[in-house]
N, C-alpha and C positions, 0 to 999 in steps of 0.2 A: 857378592860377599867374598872377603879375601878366603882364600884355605887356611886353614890350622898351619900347614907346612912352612906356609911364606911366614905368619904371624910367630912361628918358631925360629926363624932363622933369624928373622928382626931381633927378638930378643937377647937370644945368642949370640948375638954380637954384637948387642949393648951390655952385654954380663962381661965380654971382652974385654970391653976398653973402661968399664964402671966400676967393677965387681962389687954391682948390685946383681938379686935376683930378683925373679920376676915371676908372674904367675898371671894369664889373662885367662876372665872368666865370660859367659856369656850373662845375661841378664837373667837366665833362671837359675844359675848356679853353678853349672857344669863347667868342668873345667878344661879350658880350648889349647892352653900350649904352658910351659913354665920350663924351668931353669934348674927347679930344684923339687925334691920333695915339698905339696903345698896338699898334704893330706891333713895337717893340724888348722886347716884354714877353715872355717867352719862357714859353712856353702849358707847356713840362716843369716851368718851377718853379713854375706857379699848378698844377699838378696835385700835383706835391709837396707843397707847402704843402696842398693839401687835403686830403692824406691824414696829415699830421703830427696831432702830438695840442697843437703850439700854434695861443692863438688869434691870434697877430700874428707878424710878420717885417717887417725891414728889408731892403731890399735896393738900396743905395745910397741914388738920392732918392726911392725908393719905399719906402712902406708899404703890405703887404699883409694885408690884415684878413679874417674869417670872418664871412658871414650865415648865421645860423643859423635855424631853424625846427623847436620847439620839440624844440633839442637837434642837429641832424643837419644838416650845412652843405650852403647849398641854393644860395651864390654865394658868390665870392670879389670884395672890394673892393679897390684897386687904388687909392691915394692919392697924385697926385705933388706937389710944390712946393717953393717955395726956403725957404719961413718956419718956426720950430720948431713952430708946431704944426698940422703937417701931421698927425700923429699924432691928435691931439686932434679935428680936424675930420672924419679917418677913421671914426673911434668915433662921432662924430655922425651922421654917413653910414650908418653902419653901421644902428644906434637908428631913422633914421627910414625905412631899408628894410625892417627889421627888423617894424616898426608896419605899413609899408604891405602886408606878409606879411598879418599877422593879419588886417587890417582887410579885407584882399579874401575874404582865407578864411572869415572869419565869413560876407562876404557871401552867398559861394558856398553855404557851410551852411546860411545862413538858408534860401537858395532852395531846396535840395535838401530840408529839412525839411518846409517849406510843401508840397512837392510830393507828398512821402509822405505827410504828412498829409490831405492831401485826397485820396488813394489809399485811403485806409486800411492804409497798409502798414506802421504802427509800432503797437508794445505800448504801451499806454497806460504802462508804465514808465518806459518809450523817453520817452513825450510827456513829462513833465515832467522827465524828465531833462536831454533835448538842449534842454528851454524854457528851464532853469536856466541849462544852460550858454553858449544864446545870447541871451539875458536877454530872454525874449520874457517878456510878460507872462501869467500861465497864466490867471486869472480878470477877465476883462473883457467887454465886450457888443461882438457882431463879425456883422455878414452880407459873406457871399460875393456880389460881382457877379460877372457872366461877361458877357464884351463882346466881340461879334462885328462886325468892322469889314469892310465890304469894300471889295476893291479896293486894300487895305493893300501898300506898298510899303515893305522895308528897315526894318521896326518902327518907323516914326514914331509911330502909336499907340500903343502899349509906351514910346517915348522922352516922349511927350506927359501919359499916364498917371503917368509914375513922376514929373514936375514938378509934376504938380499935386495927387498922393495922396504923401506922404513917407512913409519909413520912421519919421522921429526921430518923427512923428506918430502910430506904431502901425498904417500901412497898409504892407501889401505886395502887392507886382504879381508875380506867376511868370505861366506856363502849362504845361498838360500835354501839349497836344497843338499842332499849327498851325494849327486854326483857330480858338480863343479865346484873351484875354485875359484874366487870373481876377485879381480886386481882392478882397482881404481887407482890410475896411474895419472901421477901430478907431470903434466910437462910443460916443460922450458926452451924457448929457443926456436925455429924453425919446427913447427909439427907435422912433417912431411910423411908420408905413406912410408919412404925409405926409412923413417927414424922408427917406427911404428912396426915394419917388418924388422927392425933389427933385433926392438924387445922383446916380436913374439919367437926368432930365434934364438933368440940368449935365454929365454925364462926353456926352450924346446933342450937345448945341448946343457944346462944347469942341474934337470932334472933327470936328464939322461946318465950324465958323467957322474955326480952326486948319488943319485937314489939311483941309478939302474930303471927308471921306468919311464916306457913309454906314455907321449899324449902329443893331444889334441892341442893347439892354442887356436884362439877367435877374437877377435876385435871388431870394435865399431869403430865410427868417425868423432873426431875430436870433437868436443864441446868445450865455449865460451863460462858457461854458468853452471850453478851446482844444482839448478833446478833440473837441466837438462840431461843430466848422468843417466837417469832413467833410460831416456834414450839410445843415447850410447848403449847402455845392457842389454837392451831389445833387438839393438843391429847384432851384437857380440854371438848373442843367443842363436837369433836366426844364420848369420854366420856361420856358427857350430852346426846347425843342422841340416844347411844347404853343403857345407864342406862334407858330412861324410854323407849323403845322397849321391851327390853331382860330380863330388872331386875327393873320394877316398884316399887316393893317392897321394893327398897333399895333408902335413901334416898342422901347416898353418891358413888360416881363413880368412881373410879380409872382406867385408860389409862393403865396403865400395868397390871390391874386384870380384864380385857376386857374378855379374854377366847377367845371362837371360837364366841361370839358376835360379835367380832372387824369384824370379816373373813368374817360373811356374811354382815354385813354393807355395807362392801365394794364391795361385788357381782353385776353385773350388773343384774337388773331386770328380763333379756329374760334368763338370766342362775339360776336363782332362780325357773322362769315359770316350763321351762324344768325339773329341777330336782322334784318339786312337781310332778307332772305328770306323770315321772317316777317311784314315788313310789307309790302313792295313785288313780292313772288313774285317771278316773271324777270323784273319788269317794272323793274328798277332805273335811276333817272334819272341816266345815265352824266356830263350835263352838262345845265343850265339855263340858259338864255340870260342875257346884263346884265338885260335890262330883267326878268327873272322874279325874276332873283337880289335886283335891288335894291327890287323892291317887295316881296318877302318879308319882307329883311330891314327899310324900311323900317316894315313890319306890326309886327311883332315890335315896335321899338323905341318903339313907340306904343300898345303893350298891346291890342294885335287891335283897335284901335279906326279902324274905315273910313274915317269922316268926314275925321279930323285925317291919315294918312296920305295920302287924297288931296290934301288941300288940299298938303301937304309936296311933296308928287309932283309939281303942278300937274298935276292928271288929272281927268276925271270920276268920280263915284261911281262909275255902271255900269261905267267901262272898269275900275277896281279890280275890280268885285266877277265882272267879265266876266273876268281874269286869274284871279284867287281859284279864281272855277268850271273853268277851266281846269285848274289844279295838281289840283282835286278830280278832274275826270274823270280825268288820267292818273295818278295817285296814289292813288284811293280817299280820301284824308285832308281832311276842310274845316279848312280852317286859323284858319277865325271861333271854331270849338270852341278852350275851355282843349287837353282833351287831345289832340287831333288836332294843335295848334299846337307842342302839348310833343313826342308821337310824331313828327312832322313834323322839330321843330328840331335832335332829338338823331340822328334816321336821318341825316342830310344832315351832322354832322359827325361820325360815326360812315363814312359813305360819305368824307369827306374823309381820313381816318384810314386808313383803307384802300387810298386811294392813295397818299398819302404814303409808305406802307409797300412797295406796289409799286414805286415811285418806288427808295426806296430802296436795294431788292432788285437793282434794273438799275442802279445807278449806280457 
């Protein structure tokens, strides 16, 4: 349903350029926006007239006209003035209320459609149906972002969003729930991971520099068809959820640079137990200090290679390899080994996964 506000403004500026006034009423009387004092307009005859089977009435230096939507009158117009075509410019009024119906309504549609579609809650019938009849395009190249903004006050990220991703462009912004943002993004051209990182860093430094807040972006893999967006939102999602488990650190997530994060995501809980337990007995490393964590992780990033990690570090050889021995004693695992490195790396986010989930469970 439009607002009173919009339906005000409309008028308003057909009193502009007409100077007719105006006065629109709902179908029980009340009256929704006007131009002018429309207290002499007696709310028994705009209900009469709404229930007559015409579509106009005179009634002195008023003309009262019918808005209709598609078929069923959904306000009564209300035309007053001295000139003869007071009539004429009613019927104008009428036309571009009449427009402003649709125009919201489709929108309203669009949105509800996009939502069920990334539910999976329509028959693929449904899909091309309702795509026909709100002229969404049914075969084109599309990934789902999901943006999680925080600290978001009164949807300015949603208002921010929608200015810079257009509809007439083949983008649309809904959400499912309150804590994301979902961009179904129309693309063009080469749909390459590097084009796909570019807009989850423009939609990252847009909301940064503009609104001052921090987020999240996640995406899935492109899709051919509009059946398949669903999918896309499913990668986006889990995306977003293996990004702050596995890789807090990164502010964008990518569904095909998931890694072995994706794998244990998907692990059921009692085979996560088991395999901890397996490695580390009761001896599970509840928490590992910064300086254990970051030279771990510095190891890692330098392919178990000693030398170049210290020098990264600014540390001595020995005290590396004096940390190293350390992990080994209270872990059993030498992390200098491929496989102890790889056992090592996948327990420790498999242990993060774990709590996450605990986490979740109290939250």
């Amino acid at each position: 349903m439009i607002s009173s506000q919009i339906i005000q403004t409309s008028i308003e500026e057909l009193k502009a350029i007409t100077k007719v006034d105006f006065g629109v009423y709902d179908t029980s009387g009340n009256l929704v926006a006007s131009t002018m004092d429309m207290e002499k307009v007696d709310a028994g005859l705009v209900l009469g007239f709404a229930k007559s089977p015409a579509d106009s009435q005179i009634i002195g230096a008023q003309h009262l006209l019918k808005v209709l939507d598609e078929g069923e009158v959904l306000y009564i117009l209300v035309a007053r003035g001295l000139n003869d075509d007071v009539y004429m410019v009613g019927k104008i009024a009428v036309c571009q209320l009449q427009n402003l119906i649709i125009a919201y309504k489709e929108r309203y549609d669009r949105n509800n459609f996009f939502q069920n579609l990334l539910l999976d809650n329509l028959l693929l019938v449904d899909i091309y149906n309702r795509a026909k009849k709100l002229h969404i395009e049914v075969s084109a190249p599309r990934a789902v972002f999901l943006i999680e903004a925080r600290q978001e006050k009164d949807g300015i990220a949603t208002e921010l969003l929608k200015g810079m991703f257009l509809s007439q462009s083949g983008d649309y912004i809904t959400a499912v729930d309150e804590s994301s943002i979902i961009l179904i993004k129309s693309l063009e051209g080469a749909c390459t991971q590097a084009v796909l990182e570019h807009i989850a860093n423009t939609i990252l430094d847009m909301l940064n520099t503009e609104a001052m807040l921090s987020a999240k972006v996640a995406y899935g893999t492109v899709v051919k068809e509009l059946k398949d967006v669903s999918k896309s939102y499913k990668e986006a999602k889990m995306a977003l959820d293996v990004g702050k488990i596995f890789y807090a650190e990164k502010n964008v997530a990518a569904y095909s640079t998931l890694g072995i994060g994706r794998l244990i995501y998907q692990l059921p809980v009692n085979l996560c137990r088991i395999f901890i337990q397996e490695i580390f007995g009761d001896d599970i490393p509840e928490e590992l200090d910064d300086e254990m964590l970051t030279t771990i992780n510095k190891f890692f990033e330098n392919n178990l290679n000693v030398s170049e990690t210290s020098r990264q570090l600014f540390v001595h050889r020995n005290t590396l390899v004096y940390r190293i021995e350390k992990l080994q004693k209270s872990t059993g695992l030498d992390i200098r080994t491929f496989d102890d490195a790889l056992t090592f790396k996948i327990a420790l986010m498999v242990v993060n996964y774990m709590k996450y989930l605990d986490a979740e469970k109290h939250s």
